[in-house]
C-alpha positions in Angstrom: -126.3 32.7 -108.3 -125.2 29.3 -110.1 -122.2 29.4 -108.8 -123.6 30.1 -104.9 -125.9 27.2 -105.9 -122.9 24.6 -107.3 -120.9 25.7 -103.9 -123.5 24.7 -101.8 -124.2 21.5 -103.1 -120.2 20.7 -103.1 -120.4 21.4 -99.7 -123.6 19.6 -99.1 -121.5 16.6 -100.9 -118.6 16.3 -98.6 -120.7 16.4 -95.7 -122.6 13.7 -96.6 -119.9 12.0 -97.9 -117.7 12.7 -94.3 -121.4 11.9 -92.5 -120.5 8.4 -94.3 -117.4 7.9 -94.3 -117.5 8.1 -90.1 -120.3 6.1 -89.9 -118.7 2.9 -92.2 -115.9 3.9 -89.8 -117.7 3.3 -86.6 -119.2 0.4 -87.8 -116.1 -1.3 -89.1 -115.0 -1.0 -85.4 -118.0 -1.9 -84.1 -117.6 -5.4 -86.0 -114.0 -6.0 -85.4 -113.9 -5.0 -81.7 -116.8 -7.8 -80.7 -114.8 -10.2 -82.9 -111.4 -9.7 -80.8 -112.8 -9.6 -77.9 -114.8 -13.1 -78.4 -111.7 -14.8 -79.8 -109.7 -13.5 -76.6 -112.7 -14.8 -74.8 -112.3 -17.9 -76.4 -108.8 -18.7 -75.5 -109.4 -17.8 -72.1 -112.0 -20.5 -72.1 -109.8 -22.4 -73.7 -107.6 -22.1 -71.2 -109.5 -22.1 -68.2 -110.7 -25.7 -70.1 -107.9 -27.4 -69.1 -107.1 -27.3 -65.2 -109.2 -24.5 -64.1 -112.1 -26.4 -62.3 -109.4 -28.0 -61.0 -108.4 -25.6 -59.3 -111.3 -23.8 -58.2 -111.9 -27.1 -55.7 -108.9 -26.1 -53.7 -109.6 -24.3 -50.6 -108.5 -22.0 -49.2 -108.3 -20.2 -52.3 -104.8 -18.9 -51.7 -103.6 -22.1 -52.7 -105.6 -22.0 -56.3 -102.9 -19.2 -57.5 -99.5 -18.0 -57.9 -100.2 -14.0 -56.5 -97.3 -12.9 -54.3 -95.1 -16.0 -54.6 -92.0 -13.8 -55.5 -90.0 -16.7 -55.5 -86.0 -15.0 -56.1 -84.5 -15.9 -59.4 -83.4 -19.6 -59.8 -85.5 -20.9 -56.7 -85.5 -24.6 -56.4 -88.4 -27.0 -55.1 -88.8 -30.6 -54.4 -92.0 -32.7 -54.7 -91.8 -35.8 -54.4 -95.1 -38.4 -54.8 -95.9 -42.1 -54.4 -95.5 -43.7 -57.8 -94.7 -43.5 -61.0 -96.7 -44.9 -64.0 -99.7 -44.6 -62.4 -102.5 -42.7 -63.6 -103.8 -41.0 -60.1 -99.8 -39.8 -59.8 -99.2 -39.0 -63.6 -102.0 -36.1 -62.4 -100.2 -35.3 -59.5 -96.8 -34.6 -61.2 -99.1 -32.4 -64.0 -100.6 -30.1 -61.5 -97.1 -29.9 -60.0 -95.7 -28.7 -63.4 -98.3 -26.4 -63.9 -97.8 -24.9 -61.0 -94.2 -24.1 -61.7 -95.2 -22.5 -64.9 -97.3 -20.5 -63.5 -95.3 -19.6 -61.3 -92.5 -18.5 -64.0 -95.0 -16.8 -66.2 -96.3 -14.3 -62.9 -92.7 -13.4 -62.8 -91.4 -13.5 -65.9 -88.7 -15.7 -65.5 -87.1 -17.6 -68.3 -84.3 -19.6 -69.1 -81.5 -19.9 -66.0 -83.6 -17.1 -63.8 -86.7 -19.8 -64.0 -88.1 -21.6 -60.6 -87.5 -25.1 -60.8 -90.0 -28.1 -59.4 -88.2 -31.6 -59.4 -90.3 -34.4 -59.1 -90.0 -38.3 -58.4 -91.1 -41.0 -56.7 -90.4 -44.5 -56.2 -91.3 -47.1 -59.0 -94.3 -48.8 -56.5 -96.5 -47.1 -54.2 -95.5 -49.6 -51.2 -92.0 -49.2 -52.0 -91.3 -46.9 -48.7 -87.5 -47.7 -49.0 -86.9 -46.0 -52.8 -88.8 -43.4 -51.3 -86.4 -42.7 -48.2 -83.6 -43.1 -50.9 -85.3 -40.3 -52.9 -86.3 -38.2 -49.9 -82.4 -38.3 -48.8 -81.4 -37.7 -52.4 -83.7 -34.4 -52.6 -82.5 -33.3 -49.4 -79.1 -33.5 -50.2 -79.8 -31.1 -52.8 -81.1 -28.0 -50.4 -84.1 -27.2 -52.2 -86.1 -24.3 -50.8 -88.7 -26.2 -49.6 -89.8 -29.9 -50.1 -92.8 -31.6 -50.7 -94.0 -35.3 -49.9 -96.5 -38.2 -50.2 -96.0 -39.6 -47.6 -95.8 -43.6 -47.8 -95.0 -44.5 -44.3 -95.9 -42.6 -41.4 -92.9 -43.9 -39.5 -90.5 -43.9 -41.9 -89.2 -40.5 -42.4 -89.4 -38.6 -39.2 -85.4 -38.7 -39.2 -85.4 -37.1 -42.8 -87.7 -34.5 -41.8 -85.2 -33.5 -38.5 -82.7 -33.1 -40.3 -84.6 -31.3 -43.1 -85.3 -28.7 -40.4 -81.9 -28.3 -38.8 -81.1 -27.4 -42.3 -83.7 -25.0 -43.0 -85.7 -26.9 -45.4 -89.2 -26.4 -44.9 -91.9 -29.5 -45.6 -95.2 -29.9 -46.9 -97.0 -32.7 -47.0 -99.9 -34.1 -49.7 -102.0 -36.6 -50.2 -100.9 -38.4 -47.1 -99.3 -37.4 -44.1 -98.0 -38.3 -40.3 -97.8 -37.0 -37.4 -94.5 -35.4 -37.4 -94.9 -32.0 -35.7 -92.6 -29.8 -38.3 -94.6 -30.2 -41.5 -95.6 -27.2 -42.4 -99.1 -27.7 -44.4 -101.2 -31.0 -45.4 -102.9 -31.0 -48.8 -105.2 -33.5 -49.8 -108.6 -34.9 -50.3 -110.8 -35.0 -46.9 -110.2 -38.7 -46.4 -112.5 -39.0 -43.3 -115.4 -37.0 -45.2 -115.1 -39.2 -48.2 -114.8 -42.2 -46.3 -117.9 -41.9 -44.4 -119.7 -41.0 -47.9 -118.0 -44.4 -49.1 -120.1 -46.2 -46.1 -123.5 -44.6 -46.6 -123.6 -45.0 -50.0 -122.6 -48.9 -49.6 -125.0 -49.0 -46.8 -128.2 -48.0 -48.8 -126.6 -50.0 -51.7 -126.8 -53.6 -49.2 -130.0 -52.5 -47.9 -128.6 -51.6 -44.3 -128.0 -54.9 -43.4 -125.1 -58.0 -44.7 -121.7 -58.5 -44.8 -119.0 -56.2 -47.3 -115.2 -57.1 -47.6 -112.8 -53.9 -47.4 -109.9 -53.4 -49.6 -107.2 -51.4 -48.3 -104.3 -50.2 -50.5 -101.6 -50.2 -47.7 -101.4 -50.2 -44.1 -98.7 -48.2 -43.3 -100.0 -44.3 -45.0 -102.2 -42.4 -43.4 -104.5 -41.6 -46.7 -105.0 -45.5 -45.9 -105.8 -45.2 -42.7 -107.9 -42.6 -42.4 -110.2 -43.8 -45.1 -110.5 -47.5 -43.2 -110.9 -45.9 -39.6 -113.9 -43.2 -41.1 -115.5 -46.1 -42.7 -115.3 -48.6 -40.0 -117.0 -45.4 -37.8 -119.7 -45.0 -39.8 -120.8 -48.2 -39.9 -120.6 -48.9 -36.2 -122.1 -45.8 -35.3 -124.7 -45.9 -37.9 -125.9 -49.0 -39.6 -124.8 -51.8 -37.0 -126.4 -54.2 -39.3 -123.8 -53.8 -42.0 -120.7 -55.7 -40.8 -116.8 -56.1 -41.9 -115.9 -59.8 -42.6 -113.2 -59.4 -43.7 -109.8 -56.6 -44.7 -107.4 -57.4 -47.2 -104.5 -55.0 -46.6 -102.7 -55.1 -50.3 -99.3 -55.0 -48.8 -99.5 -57.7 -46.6 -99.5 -60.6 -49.0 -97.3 -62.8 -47.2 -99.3 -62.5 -44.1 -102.7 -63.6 -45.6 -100.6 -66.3 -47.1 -99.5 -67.6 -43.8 -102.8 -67.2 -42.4 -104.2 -69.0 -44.9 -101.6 -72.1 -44.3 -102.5 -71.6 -40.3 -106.5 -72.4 -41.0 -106.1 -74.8 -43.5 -104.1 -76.5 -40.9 -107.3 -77.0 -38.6 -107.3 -73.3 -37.3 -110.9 -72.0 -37.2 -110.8 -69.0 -40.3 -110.9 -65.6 -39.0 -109.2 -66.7 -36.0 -105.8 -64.8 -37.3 -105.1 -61.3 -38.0 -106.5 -59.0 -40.3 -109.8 -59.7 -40.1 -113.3 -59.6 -37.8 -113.1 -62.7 -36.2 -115.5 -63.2 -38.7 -115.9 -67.3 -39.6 -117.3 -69.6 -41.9 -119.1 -72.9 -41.2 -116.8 -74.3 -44.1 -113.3 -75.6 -43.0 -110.0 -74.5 -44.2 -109.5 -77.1 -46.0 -112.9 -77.1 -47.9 -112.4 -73.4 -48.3 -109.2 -73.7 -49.9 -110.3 -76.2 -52.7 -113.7 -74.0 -53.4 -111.5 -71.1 -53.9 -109.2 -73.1 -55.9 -106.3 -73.4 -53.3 -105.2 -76.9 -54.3 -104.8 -79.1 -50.6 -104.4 -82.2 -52.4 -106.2 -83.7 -49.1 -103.3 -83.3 -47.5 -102.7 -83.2 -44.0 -101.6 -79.4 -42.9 -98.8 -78.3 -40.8 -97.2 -74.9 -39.4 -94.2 -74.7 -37.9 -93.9 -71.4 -37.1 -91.4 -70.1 -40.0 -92.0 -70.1 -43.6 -93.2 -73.7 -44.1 -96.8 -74.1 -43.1 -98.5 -76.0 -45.4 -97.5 -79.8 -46.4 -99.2 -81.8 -49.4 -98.9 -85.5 -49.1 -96.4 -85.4 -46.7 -94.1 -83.1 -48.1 -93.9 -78.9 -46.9 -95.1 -76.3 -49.4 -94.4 -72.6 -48.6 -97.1 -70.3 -47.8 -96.4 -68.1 -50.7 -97.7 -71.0 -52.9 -101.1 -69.0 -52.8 -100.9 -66.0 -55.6 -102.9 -62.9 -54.4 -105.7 -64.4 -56.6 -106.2 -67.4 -54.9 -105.6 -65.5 -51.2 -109.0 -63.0 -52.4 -111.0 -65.9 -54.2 -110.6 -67.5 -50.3 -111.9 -64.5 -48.5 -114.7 -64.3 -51.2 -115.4 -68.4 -50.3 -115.3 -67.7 -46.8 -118.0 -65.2 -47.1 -120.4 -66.5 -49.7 -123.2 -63.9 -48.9 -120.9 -61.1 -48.6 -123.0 -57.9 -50.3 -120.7 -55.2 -50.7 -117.0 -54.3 -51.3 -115.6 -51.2 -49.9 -112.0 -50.2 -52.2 -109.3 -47.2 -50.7 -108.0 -46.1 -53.7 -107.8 -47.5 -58.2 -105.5 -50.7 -57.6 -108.0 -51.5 -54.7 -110.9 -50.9 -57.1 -109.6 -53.5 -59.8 -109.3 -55.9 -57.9 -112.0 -55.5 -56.1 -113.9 -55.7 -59.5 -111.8 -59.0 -60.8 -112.7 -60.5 -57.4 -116.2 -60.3 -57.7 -116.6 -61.0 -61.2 -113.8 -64.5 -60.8 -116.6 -65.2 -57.7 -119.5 -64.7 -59.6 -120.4 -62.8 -56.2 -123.8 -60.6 -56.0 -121.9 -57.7 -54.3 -121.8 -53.5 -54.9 -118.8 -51.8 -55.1 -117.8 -48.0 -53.9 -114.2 -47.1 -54.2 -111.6 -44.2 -54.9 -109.8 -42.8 -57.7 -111.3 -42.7 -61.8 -108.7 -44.2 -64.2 -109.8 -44.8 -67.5 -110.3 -48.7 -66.2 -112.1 -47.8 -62.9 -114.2 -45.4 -65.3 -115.3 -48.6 -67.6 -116.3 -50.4 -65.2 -118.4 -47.7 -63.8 -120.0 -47.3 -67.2 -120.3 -51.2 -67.3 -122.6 -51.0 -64.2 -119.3 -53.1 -62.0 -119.0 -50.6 -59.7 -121.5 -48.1 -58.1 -119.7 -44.9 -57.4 -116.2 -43.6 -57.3 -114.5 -40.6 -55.1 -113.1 -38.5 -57.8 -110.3 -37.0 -55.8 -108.3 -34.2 -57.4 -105.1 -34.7 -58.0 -104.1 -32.1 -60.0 -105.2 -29.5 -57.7 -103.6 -31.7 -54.8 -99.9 -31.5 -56.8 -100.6 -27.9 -58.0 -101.6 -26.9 -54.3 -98.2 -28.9 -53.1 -96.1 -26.4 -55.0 -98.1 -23.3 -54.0 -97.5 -24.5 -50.1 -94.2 -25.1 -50.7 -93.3 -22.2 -52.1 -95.1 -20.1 -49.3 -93.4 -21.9 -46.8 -89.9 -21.0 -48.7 -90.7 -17.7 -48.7 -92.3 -18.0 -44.9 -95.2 -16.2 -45.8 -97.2 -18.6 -43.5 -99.2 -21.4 -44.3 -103.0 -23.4 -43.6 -102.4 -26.0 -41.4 -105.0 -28.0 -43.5 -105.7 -27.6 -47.6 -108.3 -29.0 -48.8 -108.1 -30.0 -52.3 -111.7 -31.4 -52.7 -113.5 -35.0 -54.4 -116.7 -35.2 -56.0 -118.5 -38.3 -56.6 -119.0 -40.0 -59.8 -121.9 -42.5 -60.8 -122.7 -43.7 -63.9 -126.0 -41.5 -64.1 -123.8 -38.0 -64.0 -120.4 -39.7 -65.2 -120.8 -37.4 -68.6 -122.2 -34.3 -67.1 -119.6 -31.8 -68.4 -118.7 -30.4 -64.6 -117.4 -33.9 -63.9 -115.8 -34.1 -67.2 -113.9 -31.1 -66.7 -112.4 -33.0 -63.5 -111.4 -36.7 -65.2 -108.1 -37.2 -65.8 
């Protein structure tokens, strides 16, 4: 009987100790398996972090991903931007990048058997001649498929035939033309954004006054578009608000002539580039209130380079610097209200202008450098268009790459803008977007 009783309780012992020994197990896993799964969770956060919100503002969403590019070992692409050294384009060649990466990773290609992006761009976004050199340059190479900023609409339409009688498809982003072969645009909705840009400045002047429009070139299409939209709106919408005046920033030496032609008795806003919108001061007394220094000189043009002479003697027109050429527009229109900027150069000096004038005038522009985003934050400027450039260079590559495999492509991407005022400027979805 003792010894029925001792087996029974050695039995009763392992079970227990088995009962145990599987429940410590089962909670040991229990434990680990929610801690891997919220580190893995974590670095896909992580990851997601740093250019996924980025990406979920292209659309369609084809262009958001690398699924079904099976690019063949080796595969070379061109992209080629606007500038380099600039912020808005340092983006652009990172979502480019990334893209390629991806690209590799989906395919597990390393080493030699990797895809390969090359990027450049001219040093200057007006430069369109480095950028023709380049475009030729990339050509020359026979890349699968090419992608470009376009600078000039009218510069590149030989390029582009003889990209096609060698098989090389093209993409364009950011800004495009007209040429008929392009196989996809990618960009911001200029026209959208543009007319945004005018109802916002609208409300901001009360409806009624004049505003001064910056324009960073006026030769790209980007450019364009965002002037033509804007100009719309206003005319169709708030009559009351009205142009006096457009300062194309690559047309210096034209604004310098024109100023020489009204200081020489011309009545201002006679020439090009603006309204026909005057002043009831005279050249003259413009030019010394914005600091242009007549010396009470008599003013003559003769039709070249010389236009303006000081005590008898010809100066050159490009005596003005661009400062001095704004600070006159700004003197013409003493009451202007609002400033209307294309793109971040635009935007700074924009802000310079108003602040050298000491002028009462709101500001609404494109693009969100660090500089543009200080100045935001300092109350100088109202709101920006935060464009996405990243998803713009990372959607480049995708379209490319389609159009190398000829998978088909949208005629249209659209790589989305938000905007940004100083009230939202550190709400973490627009955070997620600076660059």
């Amino acid at each position: 009987m003792m010894k029925k009783m001792k087996r029974w309780a050695a039995v009763t012992l392992c079970a227990a100790l088995c009962i145990c020994g599987c429940s410590a197990g089962d909670g040991g896993e229990k434990e680990e398996k929610p801690e891997v799964s919220e580190t893995n969770k974590g670095n896909k956060e992580k990851k997601e972090k740093a250019y996924q919100k980025k990406l979920d503002m292209i659309k369609p969403s084809a262009y958001d991903n690398v699924m079904g590019l099976e690019l063949e070992e080796g595969t070379s692409l061109s992209i080629i931007g606007k500038a380099e050294g600039v912020p808005y384009w340092d983006e652009v060649r990172r979502g480019a990048e990334q893209a390629v990466k991806d690209i590799n990773e989906n395919l597990g290609y390393e080493g030699k058997k990797q895809v390969k992006v090359t990027y450049s761009a001219p040093s200057t976004p007006d430069n369109v001649d480095e950028q023709v050199n380049i475009l030729d340059e990339e050509l020359a190479r026979y890349p699968a498929a090419l992608g470009i900023a376009i600078a000039d609409t009218k510069a590149c339409e030989v390029q582009f035939d003889l990209a096609a009688e060698s098989d090389i498809p093209v993409v364009a982003f950011d800004s495009g033309s007209g040429y008929q072969g392009l196989m996809a645009m990618v960009s911001t909705d200029n026209r959208a954004a543009a007319r945004e840009a005018a109802q916002r400045l609208a409300e901001s002047v009360e409806e009624k006054g004049e505003v001064i429009l910056f324009i960073h070139d006026s030769k790209s299409e980007s450019a364009m578009s965002r002037e033509q939209a804007f100009r719309e709106e206003l005319e169709t919408n708030y009559p009351e608000v009205r142009i006096g005046e457009v300062y194309y920033m690559d047309q210096l030496a034209d604004m310098q002539e024109r100023i020489a032609a009204e200081m020489n008795g011309g009545q201002p806003g006679d020439a090009a580039g603006t309204d026909g919108a005057g002043g009831s001061q005279s050249g003259e007394t413009a030019g010394k209130d914005a600091g242009i220094d007549s010396q009470d000189a008599q003013t003559a043009q003769d039709g070249g380079g010389e236009s303006v002479s000081a005590g008898g003697e010809a100066v050159p027109a490009d005596m003005f610097s661009e400062e001095e050429v704004i600070d006159y527009l700004f003197e013409k229109h003493p009451e202007v209200k609002g400033v209307y900027a294309t793109n971040g150069d635009a935007v700074k000096l924009a802000v310079e202008a108003v602040e050298r004038n000491d002028a009462k005038a709101s500001i609404i522009g494109f693009d969100a450098d660090q500089e543009e985003l200080d100045a935001l934050e300092e109350g100088k400027v109202d709101a920006l268009v935060l464009q996405n450039p990243f998803g713009m260079g990372y959607a480049a590559v995708i379209a490319s790459a389609r159009a190398a495999l000829s998978m088909g492509n949208e005629a249209v991407v659209d790589t989305g803008y938000v905007w940004i005022t100083k009230k939202n400027l550190e709400e973490e979805g627009i955070q997620k977007l600076l660059y």
